[in-house]
C-alpha positions as CSV (number, residue, x, y, z in Angstrom):
1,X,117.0,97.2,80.1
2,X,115.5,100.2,80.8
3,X,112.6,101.7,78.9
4,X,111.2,104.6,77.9
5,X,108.1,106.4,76.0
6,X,108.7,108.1,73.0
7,X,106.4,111.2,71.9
8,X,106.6,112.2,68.4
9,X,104.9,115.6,67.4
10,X,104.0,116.1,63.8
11,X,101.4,118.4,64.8
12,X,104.6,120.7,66.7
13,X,106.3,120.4,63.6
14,X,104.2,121.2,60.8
15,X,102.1,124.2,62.7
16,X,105.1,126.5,61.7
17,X,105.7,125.5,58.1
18,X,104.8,128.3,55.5
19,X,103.0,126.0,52.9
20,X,99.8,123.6,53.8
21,X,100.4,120.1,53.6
22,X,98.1,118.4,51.5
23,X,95.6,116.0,53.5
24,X,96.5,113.2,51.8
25,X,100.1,113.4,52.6
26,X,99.8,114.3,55.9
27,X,97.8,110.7,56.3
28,X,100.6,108.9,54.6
29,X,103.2,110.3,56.5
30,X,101.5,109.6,60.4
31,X,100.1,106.1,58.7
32,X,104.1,105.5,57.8
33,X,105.1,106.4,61.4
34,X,102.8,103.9,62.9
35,X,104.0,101.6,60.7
36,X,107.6,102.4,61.6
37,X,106.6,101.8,65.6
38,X,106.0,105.0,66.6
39,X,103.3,104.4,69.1
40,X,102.6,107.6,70.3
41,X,101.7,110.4,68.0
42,X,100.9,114.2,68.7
43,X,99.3,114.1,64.8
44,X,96.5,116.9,64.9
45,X,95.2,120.0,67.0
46,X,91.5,121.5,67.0
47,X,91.8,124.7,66.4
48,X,91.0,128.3,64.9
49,X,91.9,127.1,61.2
50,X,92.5,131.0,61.4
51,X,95.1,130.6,63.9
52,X,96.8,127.4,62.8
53,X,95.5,127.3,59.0
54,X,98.2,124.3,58.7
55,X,95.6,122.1,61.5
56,X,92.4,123.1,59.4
57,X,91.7,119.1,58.1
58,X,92.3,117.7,61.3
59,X,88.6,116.2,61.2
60,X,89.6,115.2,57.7
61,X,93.3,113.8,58.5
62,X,92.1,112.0,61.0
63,X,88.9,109.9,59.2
64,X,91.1,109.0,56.5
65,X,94.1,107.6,58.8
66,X,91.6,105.1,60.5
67,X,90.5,104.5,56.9
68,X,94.2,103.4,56.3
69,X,95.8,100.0,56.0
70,X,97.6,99.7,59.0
71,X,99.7,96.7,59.1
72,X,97.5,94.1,62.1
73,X,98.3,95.0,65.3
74,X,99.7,98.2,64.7
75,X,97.7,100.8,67.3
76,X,98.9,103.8,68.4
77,X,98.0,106.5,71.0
78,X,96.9,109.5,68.5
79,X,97.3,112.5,70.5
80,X,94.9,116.0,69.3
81,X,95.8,119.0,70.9
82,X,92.9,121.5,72.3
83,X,92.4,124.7,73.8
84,X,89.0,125.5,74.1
85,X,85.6,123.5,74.9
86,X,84.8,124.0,71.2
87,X,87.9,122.1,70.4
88,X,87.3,119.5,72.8
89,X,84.1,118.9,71.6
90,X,85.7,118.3,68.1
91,X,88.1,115.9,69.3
92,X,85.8,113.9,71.2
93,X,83.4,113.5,67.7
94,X,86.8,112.5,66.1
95,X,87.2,108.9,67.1
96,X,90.5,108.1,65.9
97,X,92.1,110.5,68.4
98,X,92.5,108.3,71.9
99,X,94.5,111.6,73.6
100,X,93.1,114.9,73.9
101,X,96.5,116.7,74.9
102,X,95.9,120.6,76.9
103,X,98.2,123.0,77.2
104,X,98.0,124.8,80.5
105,X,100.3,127.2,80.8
106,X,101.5,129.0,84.9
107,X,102.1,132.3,82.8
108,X,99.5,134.5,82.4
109,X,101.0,136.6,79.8
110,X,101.3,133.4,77.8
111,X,97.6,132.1,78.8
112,X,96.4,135.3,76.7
113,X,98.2,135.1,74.0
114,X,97.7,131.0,73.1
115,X,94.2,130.5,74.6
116,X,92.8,134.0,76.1
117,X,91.7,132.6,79.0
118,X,92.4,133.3,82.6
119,X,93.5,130.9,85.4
120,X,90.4,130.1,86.7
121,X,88.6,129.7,82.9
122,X,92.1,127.9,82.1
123,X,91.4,125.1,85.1
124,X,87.7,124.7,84.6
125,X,88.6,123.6,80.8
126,X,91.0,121.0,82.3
127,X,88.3,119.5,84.5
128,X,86.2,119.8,81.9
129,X,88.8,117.5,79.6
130,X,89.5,115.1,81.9
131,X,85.4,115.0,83.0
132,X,84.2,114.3,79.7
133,X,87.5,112.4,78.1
134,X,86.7,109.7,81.4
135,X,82.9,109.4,80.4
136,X,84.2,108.7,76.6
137,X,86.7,106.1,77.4
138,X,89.4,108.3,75.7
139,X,92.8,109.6,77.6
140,X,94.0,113.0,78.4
141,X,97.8,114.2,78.5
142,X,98.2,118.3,80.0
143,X,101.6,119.7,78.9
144,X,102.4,122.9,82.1
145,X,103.5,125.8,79.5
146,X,106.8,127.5,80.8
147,X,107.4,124.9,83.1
148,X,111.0,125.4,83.6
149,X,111.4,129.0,83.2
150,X,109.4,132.3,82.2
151,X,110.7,135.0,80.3
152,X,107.3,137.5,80.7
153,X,109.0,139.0,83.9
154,X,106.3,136.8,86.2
155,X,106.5,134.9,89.5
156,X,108.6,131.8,88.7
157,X,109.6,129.1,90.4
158,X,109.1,125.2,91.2
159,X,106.8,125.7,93.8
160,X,104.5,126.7,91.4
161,X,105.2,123.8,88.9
162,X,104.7,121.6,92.4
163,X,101.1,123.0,93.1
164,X,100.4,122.7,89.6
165,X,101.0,119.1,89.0
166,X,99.3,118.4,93.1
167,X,96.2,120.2,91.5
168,X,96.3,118.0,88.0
169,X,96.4,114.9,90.5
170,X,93.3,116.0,91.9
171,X,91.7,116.5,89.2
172,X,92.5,113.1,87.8
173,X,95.3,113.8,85.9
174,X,97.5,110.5,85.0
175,X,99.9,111.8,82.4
176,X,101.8,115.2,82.7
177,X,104.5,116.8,80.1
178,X,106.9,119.5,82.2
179,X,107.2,122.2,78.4
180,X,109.9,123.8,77.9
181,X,108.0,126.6,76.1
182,X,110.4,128.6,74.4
183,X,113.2,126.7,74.9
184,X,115.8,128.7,77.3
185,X,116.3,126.5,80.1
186,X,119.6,125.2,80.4
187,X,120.1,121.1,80.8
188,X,120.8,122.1,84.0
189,X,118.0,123.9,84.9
190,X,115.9,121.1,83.4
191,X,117.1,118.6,85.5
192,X,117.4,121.0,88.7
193,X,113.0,121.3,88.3
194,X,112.2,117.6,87.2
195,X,114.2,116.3,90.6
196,X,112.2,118.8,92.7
197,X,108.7,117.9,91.0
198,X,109.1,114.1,90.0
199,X,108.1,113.0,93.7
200,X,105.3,114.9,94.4
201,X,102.6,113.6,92.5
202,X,103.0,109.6,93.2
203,X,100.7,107.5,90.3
204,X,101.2,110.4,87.6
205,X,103.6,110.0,84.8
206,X,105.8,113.0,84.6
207,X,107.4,113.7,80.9
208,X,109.0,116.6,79.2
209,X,108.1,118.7,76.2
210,X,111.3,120.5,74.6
211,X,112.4,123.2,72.7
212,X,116.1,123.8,72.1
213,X,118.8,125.0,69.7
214,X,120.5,122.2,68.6
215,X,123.8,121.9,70.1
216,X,122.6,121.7,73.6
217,X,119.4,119.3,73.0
218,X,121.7,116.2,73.7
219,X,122.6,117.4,76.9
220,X,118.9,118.3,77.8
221,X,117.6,114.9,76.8
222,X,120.1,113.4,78.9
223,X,119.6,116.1,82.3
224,X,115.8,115.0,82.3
225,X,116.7,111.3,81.8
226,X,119.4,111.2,84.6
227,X,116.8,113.1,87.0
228,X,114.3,110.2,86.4
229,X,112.0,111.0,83.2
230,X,111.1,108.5,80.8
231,X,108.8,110.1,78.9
232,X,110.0,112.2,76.4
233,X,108.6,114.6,73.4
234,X,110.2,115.3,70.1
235,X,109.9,115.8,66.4
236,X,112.1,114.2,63.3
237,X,114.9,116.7,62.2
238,X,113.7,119.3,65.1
239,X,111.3,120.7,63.0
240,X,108.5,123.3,65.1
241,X,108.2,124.9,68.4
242,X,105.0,127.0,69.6
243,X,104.4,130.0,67.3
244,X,102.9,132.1,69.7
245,X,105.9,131.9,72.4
246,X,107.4,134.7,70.6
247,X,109.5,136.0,67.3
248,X,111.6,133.9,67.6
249,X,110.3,130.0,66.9
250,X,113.0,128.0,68.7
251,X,112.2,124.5,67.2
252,X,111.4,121.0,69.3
253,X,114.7,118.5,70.5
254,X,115.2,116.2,67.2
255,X,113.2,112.8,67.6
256,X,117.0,111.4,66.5
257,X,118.7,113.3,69.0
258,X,116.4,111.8,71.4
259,X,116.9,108.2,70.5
260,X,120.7,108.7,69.8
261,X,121.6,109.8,73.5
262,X,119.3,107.4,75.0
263,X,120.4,104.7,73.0
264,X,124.3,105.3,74.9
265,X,122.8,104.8,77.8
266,X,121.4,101.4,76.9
267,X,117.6,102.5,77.2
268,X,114.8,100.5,74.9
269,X,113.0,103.3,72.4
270,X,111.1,100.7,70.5
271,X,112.8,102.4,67.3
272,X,115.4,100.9,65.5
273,X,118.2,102.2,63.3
274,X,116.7,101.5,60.2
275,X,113.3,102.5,61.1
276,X,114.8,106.0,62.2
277,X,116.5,106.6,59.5
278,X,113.4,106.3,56.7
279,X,111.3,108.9,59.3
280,X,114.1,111.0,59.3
281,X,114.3,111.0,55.4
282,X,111.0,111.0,54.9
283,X,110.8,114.4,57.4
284,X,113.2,115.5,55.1
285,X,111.6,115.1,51.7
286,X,108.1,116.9,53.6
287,X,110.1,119.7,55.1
288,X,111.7,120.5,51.8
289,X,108.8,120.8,50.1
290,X,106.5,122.7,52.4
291,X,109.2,124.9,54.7
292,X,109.5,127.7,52.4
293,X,106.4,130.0,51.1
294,X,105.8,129.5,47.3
295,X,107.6,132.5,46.0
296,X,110.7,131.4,47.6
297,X,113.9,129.5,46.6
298,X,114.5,126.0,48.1
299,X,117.5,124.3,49.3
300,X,119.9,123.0,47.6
């Protein structure tokens, strides 16, 4: 049976919510995920607490989740984003994280606005991640921003994807994400630039980070599986998407969806029913209470 790795993103998800998530619950949820067999876990990102005020106990999150009584056995890859050398440097003294995850993004109008850095300050950081992340026995996962499309009104294409993920390689990159940054490529289009990349960087494994409206995430699951990937991002109920792609926050590909159209085509997730279903109600109950600012009426 074929197999696959599943990526879920907390961190994606809950960088957009209105209200802060206290620490404690935010450790109960990623301690139930692990629990649940989730193995790989975009939890926390090191950043301006200005910026992202949601990520501003990552330090804190973290300490108390390797504090936690995991059932034996039960280790995960803990992913922490960064974007700067400060950031990196606060990962690394967080020893709980295993994966420091960099988004490098091949627009330049987007570079400004998420890190303010240009190309060449961009790729010295990645060398500098993946340099200091070897010396510390830790991993490194780069996701390639507006990898399947850029709506800036910028050169384009996967050529540039290609000598993107030929330069990763040579700087010792083992673990891509292609991102689907603000979620407008079509399934086709998705599967169109994973075929013409997925062969060009032998030894690296090649997954995908999206963003889509609902009722065509299926469909873009499946392009990128039928064009080879078998690595794959998501978050419970869909929740997130980058808040500085735009106005318009389109959210990530529902964890569900994910497993749900893999599952039809017979592929091991390492999730069962049962275990999906409490994350997704327990996604649920969090999103419910934190979604909507103070002030405002919930759901019904």
């Amino acid at each position: 049976m074929d197999q696959v790795t599943i990526v879920e993103c907390p961190r994606d998800a809950w960088q957009g919510l209105q209200q802060i998530i206290p620490t404690e619950e935010k450790v109960n949820y990623l301690s139930a995920l692990v629990s649940l067999g989730f193995r790989h876990i975009d939890a926390v990102s090191f950043v301006s607490p200005k910026q992202v005020p949601q990520m501003a106990d990552s330090e804190a999150v973290m300490e108390q989740l390797s504090r936690a009584k995991l059932p034996p056995g039960d280790k995960a890859e803990i992913i922490g984003i960064v974007v700067n050398a400060q950031g990196l440097d606060r990962a690394l003294s967080t020893p709980f994280v295993t994966t420091m995850g960099y988004p490098y993004s091949i627009s330049a109008y987007f570079r400004r606005a998420n890190a303010n850095m240009s190309r060449d300050e961009s790729r010295r950081l990645v060398e500098k991640i993946h340099h200091k992340t070897k010396a510390a026995q830790r991993k490194a996962v780069v996701y390639i921003s507006m990898a399947f499309g850029n709506p800036y009104d910028e050169p384009w294409g996967p050529e540039i994807v290609e000598e993107t993920l030929v330069w990763l390689k040579d700087v010792g990159a083992t673990t891509v994400s292609l991102a689907d940054t603000v979620g407008t490529a079509s399934a086709d289009e998705v599967a169109n630039v994973y075929r013409a990349v997925k062969d060009c960087v032998a030894g690296v494994e090649i997954g995908v980070h999206l963003h889509s409206q609902q009722d065509c995430a299926a469909e873009k699951v499946l392009a990128a599986y039928e064009a080879g990937c078998r690595r794959f991002d998501g978050a419970l109920t869909g929740l997130g998407g980058c808040p500085f792609a735009g106005d318009e926050l389109v959210g990530n590909i529902p964890t569900e969806t994910i497993l749900t159209t893999l599952a039809s085509r017979g592929v091991a997730t390492g999730i069962d029913t049962k275990s999906l279903a409490v994350a997704c109600a327990m996604t649920g109950e969090l999103r419910a209470r934190y979604a909507h600012g103070p002030n405002e009426p919930k759901p019904n």
